[in-house]
C-alpha positions as CSV (number, residue, x, y, z in Angstrom):
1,X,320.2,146.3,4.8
2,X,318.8,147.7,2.1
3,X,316.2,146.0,-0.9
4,X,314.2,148.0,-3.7
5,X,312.2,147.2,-6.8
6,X,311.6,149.7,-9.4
7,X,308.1,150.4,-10.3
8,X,308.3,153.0,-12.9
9,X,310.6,154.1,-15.6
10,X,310.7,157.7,-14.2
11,X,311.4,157.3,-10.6
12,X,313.7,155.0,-8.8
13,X,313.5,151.7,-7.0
14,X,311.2,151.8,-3.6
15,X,313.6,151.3,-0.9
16,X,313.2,148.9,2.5
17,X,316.0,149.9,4.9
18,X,316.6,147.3,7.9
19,X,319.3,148.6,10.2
20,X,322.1,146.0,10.6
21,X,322.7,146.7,14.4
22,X,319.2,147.7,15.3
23,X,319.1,149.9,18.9
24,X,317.9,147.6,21.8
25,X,314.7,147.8,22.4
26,X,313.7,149.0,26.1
27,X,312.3,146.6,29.0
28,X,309.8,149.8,30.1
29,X,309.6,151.7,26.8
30,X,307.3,155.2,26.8
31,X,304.6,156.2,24.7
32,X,304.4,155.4,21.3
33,X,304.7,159.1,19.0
34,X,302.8,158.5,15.6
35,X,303.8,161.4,13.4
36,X,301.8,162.8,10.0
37,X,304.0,165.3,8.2
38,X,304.6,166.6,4.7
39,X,308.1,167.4,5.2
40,X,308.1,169.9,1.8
41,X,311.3,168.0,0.1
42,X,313.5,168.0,2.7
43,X,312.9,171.6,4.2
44,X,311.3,169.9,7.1
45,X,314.0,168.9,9.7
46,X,313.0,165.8,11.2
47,X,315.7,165.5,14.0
48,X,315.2,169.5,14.7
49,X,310.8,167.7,15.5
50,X,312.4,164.4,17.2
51,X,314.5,166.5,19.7
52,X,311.6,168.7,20.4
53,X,309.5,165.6,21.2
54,X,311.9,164.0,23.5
55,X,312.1,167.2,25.6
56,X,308.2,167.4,25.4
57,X,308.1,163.7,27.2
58,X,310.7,163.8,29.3
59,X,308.7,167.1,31.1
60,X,305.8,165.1,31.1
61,X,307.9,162.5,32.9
62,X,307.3,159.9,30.3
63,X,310.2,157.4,29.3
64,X,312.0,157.3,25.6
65,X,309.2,156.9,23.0
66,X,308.7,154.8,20.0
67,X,308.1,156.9,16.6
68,X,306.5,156.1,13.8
69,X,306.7,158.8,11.1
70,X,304.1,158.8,8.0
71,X,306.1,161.4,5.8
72,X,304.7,162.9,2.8
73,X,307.2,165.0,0.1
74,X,310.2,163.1,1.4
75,X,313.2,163.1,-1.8
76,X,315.8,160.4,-2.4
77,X,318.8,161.5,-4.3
78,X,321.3,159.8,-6.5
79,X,322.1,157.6,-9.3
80,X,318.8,154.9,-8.6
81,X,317.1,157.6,-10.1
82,X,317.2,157.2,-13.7
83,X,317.1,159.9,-16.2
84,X,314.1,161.2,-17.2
85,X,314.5,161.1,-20.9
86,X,311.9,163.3,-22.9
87,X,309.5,162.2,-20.4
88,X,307.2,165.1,-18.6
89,X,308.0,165.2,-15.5
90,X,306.5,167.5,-12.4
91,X,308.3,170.0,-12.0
92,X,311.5,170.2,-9.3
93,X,310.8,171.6,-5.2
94,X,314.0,172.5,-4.3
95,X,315.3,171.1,-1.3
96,X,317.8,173.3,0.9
97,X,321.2,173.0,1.3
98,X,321.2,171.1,4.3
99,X,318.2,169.1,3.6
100,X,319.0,165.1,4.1
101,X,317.4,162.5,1.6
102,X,314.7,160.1,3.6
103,X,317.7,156.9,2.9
104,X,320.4,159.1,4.3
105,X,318.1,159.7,7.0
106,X,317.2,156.6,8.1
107,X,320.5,155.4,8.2
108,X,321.7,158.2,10.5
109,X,318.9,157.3,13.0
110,X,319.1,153.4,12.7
111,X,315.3,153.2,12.3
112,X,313.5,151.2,9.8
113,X,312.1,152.6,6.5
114,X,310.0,152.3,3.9
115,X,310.0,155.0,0.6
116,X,308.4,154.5,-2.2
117,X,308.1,157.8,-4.9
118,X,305.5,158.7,-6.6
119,X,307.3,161.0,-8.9
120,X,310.7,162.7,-10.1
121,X,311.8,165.6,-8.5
122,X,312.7,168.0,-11.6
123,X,314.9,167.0,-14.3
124,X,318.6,166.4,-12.6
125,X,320.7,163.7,-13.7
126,X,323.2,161.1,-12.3
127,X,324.4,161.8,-9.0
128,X,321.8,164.7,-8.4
129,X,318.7,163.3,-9.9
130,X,316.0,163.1,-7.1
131,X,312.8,161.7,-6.9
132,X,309.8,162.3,-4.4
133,X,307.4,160.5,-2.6
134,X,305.6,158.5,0.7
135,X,307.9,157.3,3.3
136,X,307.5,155.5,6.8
137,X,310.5,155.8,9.1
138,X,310.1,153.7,12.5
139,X,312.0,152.7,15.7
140,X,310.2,149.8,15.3
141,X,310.5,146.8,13.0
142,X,308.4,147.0,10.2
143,X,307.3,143.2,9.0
144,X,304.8,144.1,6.1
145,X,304.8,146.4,3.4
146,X,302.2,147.4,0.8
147,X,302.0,150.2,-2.2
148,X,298.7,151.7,-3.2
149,X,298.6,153.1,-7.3
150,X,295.8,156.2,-6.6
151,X,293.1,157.0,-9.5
152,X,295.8,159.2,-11.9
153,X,294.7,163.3,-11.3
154,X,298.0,165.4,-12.5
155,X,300.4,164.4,-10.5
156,X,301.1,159.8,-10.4
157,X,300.5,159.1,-6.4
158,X,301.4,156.0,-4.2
159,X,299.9,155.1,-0.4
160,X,301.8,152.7,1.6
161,X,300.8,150.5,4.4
162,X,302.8,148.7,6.6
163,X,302.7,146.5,10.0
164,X,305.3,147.9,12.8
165,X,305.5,146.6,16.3
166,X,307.2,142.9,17.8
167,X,309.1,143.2,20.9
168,X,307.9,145.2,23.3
169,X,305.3,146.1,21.4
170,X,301.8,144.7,19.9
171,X,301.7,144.9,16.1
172,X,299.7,147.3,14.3
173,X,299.4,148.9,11.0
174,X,300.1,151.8,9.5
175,X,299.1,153.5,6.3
176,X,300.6,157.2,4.9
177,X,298.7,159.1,1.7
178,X,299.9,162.2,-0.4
179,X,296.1,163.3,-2.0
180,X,296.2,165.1,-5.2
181,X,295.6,168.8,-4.9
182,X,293.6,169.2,-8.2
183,X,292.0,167.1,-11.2
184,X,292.9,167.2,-14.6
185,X,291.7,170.3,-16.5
186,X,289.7,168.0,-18.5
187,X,288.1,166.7,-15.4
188,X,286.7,170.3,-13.6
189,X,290.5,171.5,-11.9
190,X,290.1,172.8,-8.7
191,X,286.7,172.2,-8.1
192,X,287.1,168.7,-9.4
193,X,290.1,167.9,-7.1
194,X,287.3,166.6,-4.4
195,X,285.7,164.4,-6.4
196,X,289.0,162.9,-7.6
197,X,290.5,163.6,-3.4
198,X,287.4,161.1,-2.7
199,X,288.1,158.2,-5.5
200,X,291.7,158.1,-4.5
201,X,290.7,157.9,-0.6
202,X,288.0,155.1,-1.7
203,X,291.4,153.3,-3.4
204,X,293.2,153.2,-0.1
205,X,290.7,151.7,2.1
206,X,289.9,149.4,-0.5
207,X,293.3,148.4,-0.2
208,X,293.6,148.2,3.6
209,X,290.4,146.2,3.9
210,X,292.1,143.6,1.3
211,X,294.9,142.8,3.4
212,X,294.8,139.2,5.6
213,X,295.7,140.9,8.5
214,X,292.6,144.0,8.7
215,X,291.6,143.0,12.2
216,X,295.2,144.8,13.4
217,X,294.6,148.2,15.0
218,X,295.0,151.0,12.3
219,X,296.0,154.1,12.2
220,X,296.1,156.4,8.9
221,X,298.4,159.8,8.6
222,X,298.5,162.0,5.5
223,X,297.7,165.3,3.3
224,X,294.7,165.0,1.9
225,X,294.9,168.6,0.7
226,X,291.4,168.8,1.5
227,X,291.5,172.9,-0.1
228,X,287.4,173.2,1.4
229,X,288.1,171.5,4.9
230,X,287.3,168.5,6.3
231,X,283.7,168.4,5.0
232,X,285.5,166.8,2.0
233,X,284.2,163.7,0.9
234,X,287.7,162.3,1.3
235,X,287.7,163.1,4.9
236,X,284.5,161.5,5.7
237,X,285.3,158.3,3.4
238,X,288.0,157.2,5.8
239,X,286.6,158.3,8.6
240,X,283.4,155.6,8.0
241,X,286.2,152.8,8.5
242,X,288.7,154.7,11.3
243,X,287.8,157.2,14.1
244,X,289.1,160.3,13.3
245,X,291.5,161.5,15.8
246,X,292.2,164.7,14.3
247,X,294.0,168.0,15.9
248,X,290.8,170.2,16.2
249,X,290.4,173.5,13.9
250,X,293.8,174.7,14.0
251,X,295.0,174.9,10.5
252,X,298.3,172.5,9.2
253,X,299.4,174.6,6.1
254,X,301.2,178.1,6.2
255,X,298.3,179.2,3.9
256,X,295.7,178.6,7.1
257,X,294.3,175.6,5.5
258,X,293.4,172.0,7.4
259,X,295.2,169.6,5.0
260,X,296.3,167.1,7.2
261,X,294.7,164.8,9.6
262,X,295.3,161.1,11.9
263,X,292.6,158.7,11.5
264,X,293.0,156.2,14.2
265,X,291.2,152.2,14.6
266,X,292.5,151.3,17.7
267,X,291.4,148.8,20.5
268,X,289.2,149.5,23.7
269,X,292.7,148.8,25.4
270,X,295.3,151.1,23.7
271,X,295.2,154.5,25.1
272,X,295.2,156.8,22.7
273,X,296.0,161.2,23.7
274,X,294.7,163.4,21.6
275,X,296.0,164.3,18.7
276,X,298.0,167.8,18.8
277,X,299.1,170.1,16.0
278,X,302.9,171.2,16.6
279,X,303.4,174.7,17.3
280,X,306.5,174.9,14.6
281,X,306.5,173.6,11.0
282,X,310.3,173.1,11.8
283,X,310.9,174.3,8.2
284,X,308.1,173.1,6.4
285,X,305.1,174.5,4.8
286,X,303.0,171.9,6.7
287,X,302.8,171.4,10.8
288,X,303.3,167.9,11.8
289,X,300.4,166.5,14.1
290,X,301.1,163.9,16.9
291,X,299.0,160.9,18.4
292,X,300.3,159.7,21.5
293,X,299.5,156.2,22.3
294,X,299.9,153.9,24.7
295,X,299.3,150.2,24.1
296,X,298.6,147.5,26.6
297,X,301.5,145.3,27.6
């Protein structure tokens, strides 16, 4: 089942899939697999990640995860996208020919999604026009959902938070951010994307801490395109409200940089592994990381 509302006259509708014949859910379910990924417009293959996984814990003699997947750069395609007029619009990252738009996606795994884009994708019309944004994809329900507007840099940006969980499993939120990777030239470039990195993290946890149900364990995946490292002011602005549970040194971008990271606010009760960088960026130009988590039952 499918609902949107469109937010901006560039972009389409934000989309919130509900599977009508959702998968049962298990009596002794395994660990639950939180994923932060910038999937790079559809050249990351999700299922090609999800398979690996599912070998990964069935060696470790785990049963069938959850997932929970806070996807950066995923792309809707099609005719909600309206045309783009004489509007400016970023310019297009070409997805490969067998990448699979985040809606068509969702519906092939019967999981739950949220999408909401931040921008167009290029200039296509009709049937090809694409946009691109946040996305989270779940086996598990997801009962609340939330957009963040970021402080403008060049590039319009939208965090999401959401709840996930019910049967079988406690509820929890969830919140996935795409950071801008520079300012405006007006406002210092490069070496002012921190500063504006910072004001836009400062948005989203202003956000989070606004919402009725804030005492729910938390846990925060994106690219924060931190280009100097996780001294960023960014970085350490979430981490004063969530423990970081970050990979370690090992860089998440092709170009050696740490981008990405998992901020976790979790319970004395929920077992959380640590947080691994994936050995593969599966197609991407980003590796995804993984928090393994086990909640109480």
């Amino acid at each position: 089942m499918f609902s949107s509302k469109n937010r901006h006259n560039t972009v389409g509708p934000s989309v919130e899939y509900s599977p009508e014949a959702p998968d049962v859910a298990s009596d002794n379910p395994g660990r639950l697999l939180v994923v932060s990924w910038n999937v790079h417009v559809g050249h990351g293959n999700v299922s090609a990640l999800l398979q690996e996984l599912l070998k990964q814990e069935r060696a470790l003699g785990h049963g069938r995860p959850d997932f929970v997947l806070l996807l950066q750069e995923t792309f809707r395609r099609g005719e909600h996208v309206p045309d783009a007029g004489r509007a400016r619009v970023p310019r297009r990252i070409r997805p490969p020919a067998r990448g699979i738009d985040i809606v068509d996606l969702a519906r092939s795994l019967n999981w739950w999604l949220y999408y909401e884009p931040s921008m167009r994708n290029g200039r296509l019309s009709g049937k090809h026009a694409e946009d691109r944004g946040n996305a989270i994809l779940s086996s598990l329900q997801i009962t609340f959902r939330e957009q963040i507007e970021l402080p403008l840099g060049v590039h319009r940006r939208v965090a999401l938070i959401a709840t996930v969980g019910g049967l079988h499993r406690p509820l929890f939120r969830v919140a996935v951010a795409h950071l801008d990777t520079r300012a405006s030239w007006r406002r210092g470039w490069v070496f002012g994307g921190p500063s504006l990195r910072n004001k836009q993290a400062k948005s989203i946890i202003s956000a989070i801490e606004k919402v009725s149900d804030v005492g729910l364990p938390l846990i925060l995946g994106g690219d924060l395109n931190t280009h100097f490292g996780g001294r960023e002011s960014s970085v350490k602005t979430v981490a004063t409200m969530v423990h970081r549970k970050r990979h370690g040194p090992e860089a998440t971008h092709l170009s050696g940089l740490v981008l990405d990271y998992i901020f976790a606010r979790l319970p004395d009760d929920w077992e959380a592994g640590k947080c691994v960088r994936m050995a593969s960026r599966f197609g991407s130009d980003h590796y995804p990381l993984v928090l393994p988590i086990v909640p109480p039952k």
